[in-house]
N, C-alpha and C positions, 0 to 999 in steps of 0.2 A: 533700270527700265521698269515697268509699269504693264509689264505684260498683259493682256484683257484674260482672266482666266476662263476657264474652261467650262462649259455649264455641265451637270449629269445628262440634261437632257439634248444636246448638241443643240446648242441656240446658235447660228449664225455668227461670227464674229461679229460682224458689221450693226447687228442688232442688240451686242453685250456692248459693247461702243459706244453706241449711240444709248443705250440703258444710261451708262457712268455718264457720259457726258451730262444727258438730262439732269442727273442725280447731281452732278456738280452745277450746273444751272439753276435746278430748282432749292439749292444748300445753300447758291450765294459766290459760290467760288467762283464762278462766272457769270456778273450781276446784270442788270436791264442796260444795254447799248455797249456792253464789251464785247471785245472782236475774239472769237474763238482760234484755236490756233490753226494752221493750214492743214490739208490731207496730207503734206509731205511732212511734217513736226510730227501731227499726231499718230501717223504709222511710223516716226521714229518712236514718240515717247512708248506707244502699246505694243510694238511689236506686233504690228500687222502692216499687209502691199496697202501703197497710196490710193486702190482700188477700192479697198475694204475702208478706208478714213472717208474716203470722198463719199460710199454708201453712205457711212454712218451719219454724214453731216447733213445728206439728202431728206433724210428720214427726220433731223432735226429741223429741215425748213420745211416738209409736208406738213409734221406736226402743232407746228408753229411755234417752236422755240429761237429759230432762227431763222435770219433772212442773209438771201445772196445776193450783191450785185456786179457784173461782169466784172473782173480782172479785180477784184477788192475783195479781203476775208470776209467772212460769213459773223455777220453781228449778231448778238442774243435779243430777242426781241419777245421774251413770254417775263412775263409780271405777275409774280405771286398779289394771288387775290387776297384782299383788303380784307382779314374779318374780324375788324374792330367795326365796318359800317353791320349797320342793319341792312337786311333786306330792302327795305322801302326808300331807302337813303338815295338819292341821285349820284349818280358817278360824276 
């Protein structure tokens, strides 16, 4: 198991969570339109309540790393910025 450890300064579960995930999103492990795993897998794999997984992932679709749509996993949806373009370059 994969426990979500512990911070010195008491960060929230939900919020160390939702840190790794990003961190696994933004590294590649969970790339542009992969389906993240559910709040009941990911309060298996970290050992935290389906409560605390379903926070973490909320936080992932405020910020916009992921999107939700009813009864369907939550898909990754943030795209590391391009910086081989210049500035001026048209997207």
């Amino acid at each position: 198991m994969n426990a979500v450890p512990m911070d010195a300064d008491y960060t929230p579960r939900y919020i160390r969570l939702a840190r790794l995930l990003r961190g696994r999103i933004e590294d590649g492990t969970y790339p542009l339109g992969s389906l993240l795993p559910s709040a009941t897998r990911l309060a298996e794999l970290h050992t935290v309540s389906k409560s605390t997984a379903r926070h973490a992932l909320e936080v992932l679709v405020k910020s916009g790393y992921a999107r939700h749509i009813e009864s369907k996993p939550h898909q990754v949806i943030w795209r590391q910025a391009d910086t081989t373009k210049s500035p001026d370059s048209a997207v």
